[in-house]
GUVO-53976 format. One record per residue (C-alpha): residue in three letters; z negated, x, y negated. Coordinates in Angstrom, 2 decimals, padded with zeros to 5 digits, always signed. Layout:
BEGIN
PT rest      pz      px      py
PT  ALA       Z       X       Y
...
This chain:
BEGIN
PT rest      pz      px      py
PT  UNK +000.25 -015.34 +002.36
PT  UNK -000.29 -016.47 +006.24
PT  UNK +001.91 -019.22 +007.57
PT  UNK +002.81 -020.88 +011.08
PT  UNK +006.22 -021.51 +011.24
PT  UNK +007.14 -024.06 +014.32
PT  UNK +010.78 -023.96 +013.11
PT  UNK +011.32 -020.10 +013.16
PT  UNK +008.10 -019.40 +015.66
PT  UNK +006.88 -017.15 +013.18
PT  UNK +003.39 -016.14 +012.16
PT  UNK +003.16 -014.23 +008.84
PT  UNK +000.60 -012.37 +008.04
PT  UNK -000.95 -009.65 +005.26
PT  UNK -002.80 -007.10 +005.86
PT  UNK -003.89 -004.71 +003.22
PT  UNK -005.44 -001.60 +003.71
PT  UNK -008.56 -000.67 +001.17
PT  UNK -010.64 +002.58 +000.13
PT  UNK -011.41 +005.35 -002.03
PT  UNK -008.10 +007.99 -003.21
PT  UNK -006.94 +010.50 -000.58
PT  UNK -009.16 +008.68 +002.14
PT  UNK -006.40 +008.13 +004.50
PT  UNK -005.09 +004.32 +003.76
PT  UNK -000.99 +005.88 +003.44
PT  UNK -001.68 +008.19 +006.18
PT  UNK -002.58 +005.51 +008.46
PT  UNK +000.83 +003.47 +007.65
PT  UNK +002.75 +006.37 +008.31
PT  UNK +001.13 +006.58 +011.85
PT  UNK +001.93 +003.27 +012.24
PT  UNK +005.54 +003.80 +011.21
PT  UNK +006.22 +006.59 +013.73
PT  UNK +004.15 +005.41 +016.40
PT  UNK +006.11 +001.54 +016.41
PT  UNK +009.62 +001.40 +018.16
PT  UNK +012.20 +001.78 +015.36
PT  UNK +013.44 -001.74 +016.45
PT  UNK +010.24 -002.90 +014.98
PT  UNK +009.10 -001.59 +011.97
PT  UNK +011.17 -001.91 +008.27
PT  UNK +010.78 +000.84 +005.94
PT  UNK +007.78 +002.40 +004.82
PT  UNK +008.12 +002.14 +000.90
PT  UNK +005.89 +004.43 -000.99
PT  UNK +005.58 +006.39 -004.25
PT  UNK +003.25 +009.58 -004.00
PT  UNK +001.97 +011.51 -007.00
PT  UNK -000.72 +014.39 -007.31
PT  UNK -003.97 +012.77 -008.55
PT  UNK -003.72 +009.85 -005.70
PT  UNK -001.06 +009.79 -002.43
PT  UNK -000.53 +006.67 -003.44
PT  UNK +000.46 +005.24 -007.52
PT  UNK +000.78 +002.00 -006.72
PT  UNK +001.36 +000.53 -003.37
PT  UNK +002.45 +001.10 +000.35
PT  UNK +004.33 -001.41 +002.13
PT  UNK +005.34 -001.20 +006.07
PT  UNK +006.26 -004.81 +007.64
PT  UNK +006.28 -004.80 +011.37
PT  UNK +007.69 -007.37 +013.70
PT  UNK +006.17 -007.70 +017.09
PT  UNK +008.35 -008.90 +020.13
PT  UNK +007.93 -012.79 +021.11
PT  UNK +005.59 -013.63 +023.02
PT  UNK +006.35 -018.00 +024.34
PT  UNK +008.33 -017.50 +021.44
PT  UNK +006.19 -017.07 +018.93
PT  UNK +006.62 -013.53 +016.55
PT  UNK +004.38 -012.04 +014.19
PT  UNK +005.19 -010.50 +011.01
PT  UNK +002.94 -008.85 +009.50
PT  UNK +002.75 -007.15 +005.84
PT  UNK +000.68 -004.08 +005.36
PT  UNK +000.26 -002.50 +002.00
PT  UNK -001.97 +000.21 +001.12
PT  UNK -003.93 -000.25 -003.09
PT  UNK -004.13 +002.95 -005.02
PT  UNK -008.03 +004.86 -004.93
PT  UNK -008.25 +005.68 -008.25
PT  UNK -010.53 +003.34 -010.41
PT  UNK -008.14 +003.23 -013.29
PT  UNK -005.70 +001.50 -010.91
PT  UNK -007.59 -001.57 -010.56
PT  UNK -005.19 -003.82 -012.06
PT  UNK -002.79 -002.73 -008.86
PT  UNK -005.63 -002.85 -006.71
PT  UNK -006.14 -006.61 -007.25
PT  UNK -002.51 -007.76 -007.54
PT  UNK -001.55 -006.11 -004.24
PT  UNK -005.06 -007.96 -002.72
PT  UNK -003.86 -011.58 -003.62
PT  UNK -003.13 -013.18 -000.93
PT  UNK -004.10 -010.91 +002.23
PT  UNK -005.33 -012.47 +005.40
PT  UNK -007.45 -009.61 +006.14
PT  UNK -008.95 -006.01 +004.95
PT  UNK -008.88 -002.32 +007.09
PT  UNK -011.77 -000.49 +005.23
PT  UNK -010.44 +003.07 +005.08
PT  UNK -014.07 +005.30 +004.79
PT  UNK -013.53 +009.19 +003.70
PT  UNK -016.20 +010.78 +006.13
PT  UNK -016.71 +013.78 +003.46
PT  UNK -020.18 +013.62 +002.43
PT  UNK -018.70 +014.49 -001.38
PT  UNK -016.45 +011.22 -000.60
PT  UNK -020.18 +009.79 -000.24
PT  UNK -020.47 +007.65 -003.62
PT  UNK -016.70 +007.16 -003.91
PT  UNK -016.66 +005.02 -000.49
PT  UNK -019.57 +002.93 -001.81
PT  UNK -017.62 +002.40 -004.90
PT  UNK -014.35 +001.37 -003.22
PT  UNK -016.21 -001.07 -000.99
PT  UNK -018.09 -002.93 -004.30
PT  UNK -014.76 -002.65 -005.77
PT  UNK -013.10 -004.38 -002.81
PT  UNK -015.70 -007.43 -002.53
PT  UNK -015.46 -008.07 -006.38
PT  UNK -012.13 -008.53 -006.44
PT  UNK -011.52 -010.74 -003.59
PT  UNK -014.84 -012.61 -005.45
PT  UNK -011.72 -012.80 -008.39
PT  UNK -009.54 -014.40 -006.18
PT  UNK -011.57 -016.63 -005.11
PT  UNK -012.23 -015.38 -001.68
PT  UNK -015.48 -014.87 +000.12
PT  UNK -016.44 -010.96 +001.24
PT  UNK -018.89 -012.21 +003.41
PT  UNK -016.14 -014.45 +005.66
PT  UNK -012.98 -012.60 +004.82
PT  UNK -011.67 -010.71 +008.04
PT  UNK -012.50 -006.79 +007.63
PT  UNK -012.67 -003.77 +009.76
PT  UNK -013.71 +000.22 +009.07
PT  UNK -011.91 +002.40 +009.48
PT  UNK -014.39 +005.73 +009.21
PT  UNK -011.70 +008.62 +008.70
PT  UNK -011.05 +012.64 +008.75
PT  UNK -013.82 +012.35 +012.11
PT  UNK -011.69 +016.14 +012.91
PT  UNK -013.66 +017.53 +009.95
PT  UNK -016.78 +019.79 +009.69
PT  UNK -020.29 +018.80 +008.52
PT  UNK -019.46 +015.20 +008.25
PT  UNK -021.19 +011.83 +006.85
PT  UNK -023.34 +010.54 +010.29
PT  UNK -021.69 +007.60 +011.36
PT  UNK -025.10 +005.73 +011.00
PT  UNK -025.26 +006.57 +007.23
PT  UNK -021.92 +004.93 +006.92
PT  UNK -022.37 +002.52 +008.95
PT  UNK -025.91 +001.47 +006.42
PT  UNK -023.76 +002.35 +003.24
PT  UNK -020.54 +000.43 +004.28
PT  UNK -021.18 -002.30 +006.85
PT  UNK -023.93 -004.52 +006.21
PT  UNK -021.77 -007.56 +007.84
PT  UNK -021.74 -005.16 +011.23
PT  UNK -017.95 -005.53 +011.60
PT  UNK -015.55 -003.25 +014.14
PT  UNK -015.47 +000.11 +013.19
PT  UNK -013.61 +002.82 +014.37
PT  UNK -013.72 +006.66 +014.24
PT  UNK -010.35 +007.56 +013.09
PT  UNK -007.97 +010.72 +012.94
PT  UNK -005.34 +009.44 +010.33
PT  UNK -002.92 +012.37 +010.93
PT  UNK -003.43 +012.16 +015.09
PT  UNK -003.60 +008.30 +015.29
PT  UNK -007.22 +008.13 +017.01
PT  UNK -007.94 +004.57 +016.49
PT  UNK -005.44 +003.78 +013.89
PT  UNK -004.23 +000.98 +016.28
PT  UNK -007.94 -000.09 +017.32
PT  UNK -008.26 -000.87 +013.74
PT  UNK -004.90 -002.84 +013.59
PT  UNK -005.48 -004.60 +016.92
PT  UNK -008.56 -005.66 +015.62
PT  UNK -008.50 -007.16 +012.24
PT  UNK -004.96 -008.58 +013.99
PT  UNK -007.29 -010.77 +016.58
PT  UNK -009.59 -011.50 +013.33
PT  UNK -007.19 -012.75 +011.27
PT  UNK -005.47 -015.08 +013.30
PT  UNK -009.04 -016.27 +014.61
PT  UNK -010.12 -016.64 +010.71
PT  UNK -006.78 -019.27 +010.48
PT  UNK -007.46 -021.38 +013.05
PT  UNK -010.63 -021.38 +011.94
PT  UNK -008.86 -022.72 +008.47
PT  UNK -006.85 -025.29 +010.17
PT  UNK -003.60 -023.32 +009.54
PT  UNK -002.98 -024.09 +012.83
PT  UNK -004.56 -024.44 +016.46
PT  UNK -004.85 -023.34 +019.95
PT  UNK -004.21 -025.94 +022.72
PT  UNK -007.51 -024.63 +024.49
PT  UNK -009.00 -027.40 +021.84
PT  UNK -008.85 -031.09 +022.71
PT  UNK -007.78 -032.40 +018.33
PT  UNK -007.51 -035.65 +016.99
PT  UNK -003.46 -036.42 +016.57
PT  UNK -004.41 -037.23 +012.93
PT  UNK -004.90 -033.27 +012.60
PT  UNK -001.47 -032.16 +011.67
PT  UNK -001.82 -028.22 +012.09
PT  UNK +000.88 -027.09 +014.35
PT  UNK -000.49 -026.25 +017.30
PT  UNK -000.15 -022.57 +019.21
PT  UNK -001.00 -022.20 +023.15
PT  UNK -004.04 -019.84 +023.72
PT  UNK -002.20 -017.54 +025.44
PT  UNK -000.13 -016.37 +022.34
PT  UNK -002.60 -015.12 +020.17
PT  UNK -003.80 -012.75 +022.90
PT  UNK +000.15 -012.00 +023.68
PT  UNK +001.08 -011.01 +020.35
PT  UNK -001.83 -008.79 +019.79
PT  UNK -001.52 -006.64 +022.95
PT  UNK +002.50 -006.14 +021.97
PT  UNK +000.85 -003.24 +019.84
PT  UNK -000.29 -001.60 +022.80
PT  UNK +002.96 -001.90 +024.03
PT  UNK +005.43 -001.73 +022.12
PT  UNK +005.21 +001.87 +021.14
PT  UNK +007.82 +004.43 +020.59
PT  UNK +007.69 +006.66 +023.81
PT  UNK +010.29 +009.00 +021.14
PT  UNK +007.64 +008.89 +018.30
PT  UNK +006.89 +012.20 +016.86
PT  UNK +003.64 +014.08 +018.44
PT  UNK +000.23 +013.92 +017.31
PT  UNK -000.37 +015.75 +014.42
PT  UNK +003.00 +015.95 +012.98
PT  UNK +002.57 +013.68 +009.37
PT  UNK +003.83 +016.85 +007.82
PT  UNK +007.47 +015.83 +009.89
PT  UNK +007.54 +012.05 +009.14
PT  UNK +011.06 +011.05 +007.99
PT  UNK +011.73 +010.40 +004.52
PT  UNK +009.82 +007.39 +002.55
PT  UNK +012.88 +005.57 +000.99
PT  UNK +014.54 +002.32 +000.24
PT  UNK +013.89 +001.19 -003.38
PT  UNK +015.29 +002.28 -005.99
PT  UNK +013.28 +002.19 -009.80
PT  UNK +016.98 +001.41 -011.01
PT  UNK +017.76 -001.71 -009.32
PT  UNK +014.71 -002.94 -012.21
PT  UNK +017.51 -002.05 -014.46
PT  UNK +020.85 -005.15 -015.45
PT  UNK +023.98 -003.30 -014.46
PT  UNK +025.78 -001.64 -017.38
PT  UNK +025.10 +001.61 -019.67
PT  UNK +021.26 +001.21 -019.68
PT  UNK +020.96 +002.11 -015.92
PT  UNK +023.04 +004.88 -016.08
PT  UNK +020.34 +007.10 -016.87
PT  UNK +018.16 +006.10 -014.79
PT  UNK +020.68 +006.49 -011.60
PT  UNK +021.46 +010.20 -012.95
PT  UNK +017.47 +010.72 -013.07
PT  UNK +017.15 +009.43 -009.78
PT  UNK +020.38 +011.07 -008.50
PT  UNK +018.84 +014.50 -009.82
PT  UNK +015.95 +013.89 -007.58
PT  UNK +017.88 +013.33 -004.71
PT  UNK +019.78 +016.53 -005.17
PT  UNK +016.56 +018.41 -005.33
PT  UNK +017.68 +019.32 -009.21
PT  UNK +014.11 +018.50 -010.62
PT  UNK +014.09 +020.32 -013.63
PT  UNK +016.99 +018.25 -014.80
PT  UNK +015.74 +015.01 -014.16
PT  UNK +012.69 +015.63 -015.70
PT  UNK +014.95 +016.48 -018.42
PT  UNK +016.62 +013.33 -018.55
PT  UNK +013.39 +011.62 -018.04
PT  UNK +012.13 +013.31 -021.39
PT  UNK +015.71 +012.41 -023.21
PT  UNK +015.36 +008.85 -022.10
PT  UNK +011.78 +008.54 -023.65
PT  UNK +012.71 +010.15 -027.00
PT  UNK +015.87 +007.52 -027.14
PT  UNK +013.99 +004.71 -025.97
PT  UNK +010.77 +004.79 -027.46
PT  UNK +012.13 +006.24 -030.96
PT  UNK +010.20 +009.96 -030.98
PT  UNK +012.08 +012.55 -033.12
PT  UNK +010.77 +016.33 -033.31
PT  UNK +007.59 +016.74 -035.31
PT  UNK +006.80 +013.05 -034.77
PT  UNK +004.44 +013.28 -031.60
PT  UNK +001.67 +011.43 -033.54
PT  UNK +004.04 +008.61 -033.90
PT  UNK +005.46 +008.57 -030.24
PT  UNK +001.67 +008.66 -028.72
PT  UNK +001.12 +005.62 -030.79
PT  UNK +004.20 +003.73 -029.78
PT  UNK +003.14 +004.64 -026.03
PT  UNK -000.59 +003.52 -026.93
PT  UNK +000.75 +000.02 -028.10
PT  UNK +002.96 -000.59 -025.06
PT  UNK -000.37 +000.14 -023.40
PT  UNK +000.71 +003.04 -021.50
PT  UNK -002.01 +005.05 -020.05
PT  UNK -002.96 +008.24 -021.60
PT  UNK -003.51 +010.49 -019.25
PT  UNK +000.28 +009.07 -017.51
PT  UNK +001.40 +010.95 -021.09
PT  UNK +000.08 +013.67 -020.96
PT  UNK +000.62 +014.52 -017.24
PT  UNK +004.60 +013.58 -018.44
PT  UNK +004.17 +016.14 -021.69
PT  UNK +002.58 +019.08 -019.17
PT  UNK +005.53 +018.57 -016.83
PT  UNK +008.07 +018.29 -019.43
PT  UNK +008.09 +022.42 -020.00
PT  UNK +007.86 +023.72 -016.85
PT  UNK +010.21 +026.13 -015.36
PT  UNK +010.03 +025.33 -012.09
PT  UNK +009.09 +021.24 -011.42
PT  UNK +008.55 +020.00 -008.17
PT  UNK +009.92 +016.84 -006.55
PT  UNK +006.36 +015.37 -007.01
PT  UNK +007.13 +015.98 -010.72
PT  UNK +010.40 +014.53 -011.19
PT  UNK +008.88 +011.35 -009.37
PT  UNK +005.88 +010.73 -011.57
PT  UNK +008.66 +011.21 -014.76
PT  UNK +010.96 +008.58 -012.85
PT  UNK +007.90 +005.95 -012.29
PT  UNK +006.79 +006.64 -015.96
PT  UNK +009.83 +005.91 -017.97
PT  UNK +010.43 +003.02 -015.39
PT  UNK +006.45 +001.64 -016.68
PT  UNK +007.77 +002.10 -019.86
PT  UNK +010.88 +000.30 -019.48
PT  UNK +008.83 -002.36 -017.95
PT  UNK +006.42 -002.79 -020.11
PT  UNK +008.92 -002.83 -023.32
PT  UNK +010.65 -005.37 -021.64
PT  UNK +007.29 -007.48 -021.23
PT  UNK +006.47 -007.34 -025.13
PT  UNK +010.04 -008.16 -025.90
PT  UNK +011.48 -004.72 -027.24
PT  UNK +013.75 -004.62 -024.45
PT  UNK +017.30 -005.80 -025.35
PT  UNK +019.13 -006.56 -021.99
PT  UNK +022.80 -005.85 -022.03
């Protein structure tokens, strides 16, 4: 994923941020998001549903200012907590420059940070990277709540390479941008240390063709974050007033014609706030799609079981499917699931494209 451009003066890199469901990885990017000068932050795409924040991934890209012309852009994504997401966890991994460890300081979140952390270093073992060299930092979160994990105990648990860490408020920002500062400074330390490219502190050989970058820009760019700041951003301890996460739309996965008309009505239905209909739509669009007629539900569980749609997506879908009053967190989970299922006929060939 990193690069050194010399023709654009661009360094790209990926950050992704890692830890146990509900721990604080989204909340973090949305700090980010309102704490960053509009000027420099994209969109902070997200889909939310109620057993994790976060289904499948978070993405915020940020451009810092030049500094001797150079500009970073960096790629943040958040993984999903849940275990049964580790499919997700490991695609949105490949090819990250560097890892923010987001702890859950509840001692009942005890076992599930362990977990997340194992999980972390065996699948960066799968893509062939090293947990012992590959840049990390802790983030130890929800530090605002009572009888919490000692930070010793999670620092024996969590950090046996005795990395940064940082005490963090999520929802207030206490040191969200430590965290980002830091792995920031590691990462671009870890690709020089690559070869990707060098600092002209270093006396090279002119054989060595990694384009070189003066000192003085690595420790440039990574102070921008300090300032660069939105002076307008939102107060502390506002998440619950963060603008709208928007930007892609599940029907844009559709070809243009009759199929992704129902899929813009669902999705229009959720923007109106008319939830009950679009997770009537979303119920119509199964039973046309996947073949289910009344008094067959044997048959469409094992059409959904073939496709290798998770089980407990279905049933979640069937409980929301009767109720009177759905919420928007409803109608979003029935837009992402007959979007997996659309998806996932297409991948086994059932899908014929207009």
């Amino acid at each position: 994923m990193s690069s050194i451009n010399l023709h654009t003066k661009e360094i790209n890199i990926k950050v992704v941020y890692y830890g146990p469901g509900l721990g604080g990885k989204t909340t973090s990017l949305q700090y980010i998001h309102r704490a960053l000068r509009p000027d420099l932050r994209g969109q902070l795409v997200s889909l939310a549903t109620g057993v994790d924040r976060t289904l499948y991934f978070d993405f915020l890209p940020v451009k810092l200012p030049k500094v001797k012309d150079f500009t970073i852009r960096m790629s943040l994504y958040t993984v999903p907590g849940q275990v049964h997401y580790n499919a997700t966890r490991k695609l949105v991994l490949q090819g990250c420059d560097g890892v923010v460890f987001v702890a859950d300081s509840q001692p009942v979140r005890h076992e599930a940070n362990i977990e997340s952390m194992q999980n972390l270093e065996d699948n960066l073992r799968g893509h062939g990277l090293n947990p012992e060299t590959v840049p990390l930092v802790l983030q130890y979160n929800k530090r605002d709540l009572n009888n919490l994990l000692p930070i010793n105990r999670m620092e024996a648990d969590l950090n046996k390479r005795k990395l940064p860490a940082f005490e963090s408020i999520a929802l207030t920002g206490q040191g969200i941008f430590g965290a980002m500062k830091t792995i920031t400074k590691l990462v671009l330390s870890d690709l020089k240390r690559k070869g990707i490219y060098q600092d002209d502190s270093t006396r090279v050989s002119k054989l060595k063709r990694a384009p070189v970058v003066s000192s003085k820009v690595e420790e440039g760019l990574v102070s921008q974050l300090d300032t660069q700041l939105d002076t307008q951003a939102p107060p502390q301890g506002s998440a619950e007033k963060a603008p709208p996460i928007s930007g892609i739309r599940f029907s844009e996965l559709w070809p243009p014609g009759q199929s992704r008309d129902p899929i813009l009505s669902i999705e229009s239905a959720v923007e109106r706030g008319e939830h009950k209909e679009a997770v009537r739509r979303s119920d119509g669009w199964l039973r046309e799609n996947v073949g289910k007629t009344e008094g067959q539900e044997a048959t469409m569980a094992e059409a959904l079981l073939m496709l290798g749609v998770h089980g407990a997506h279905y049933s979640r879908f069937r409980d929301i499917v009767p109720k009177e009053a759905p919420t928007r967190e409803d109608s979003l989970f029935c837009l992402f699931f007959v979007t997996d299922i659309e998806l996932r006929m297409r991948s086994v060939g059932l899908r014929i494209e207009e």
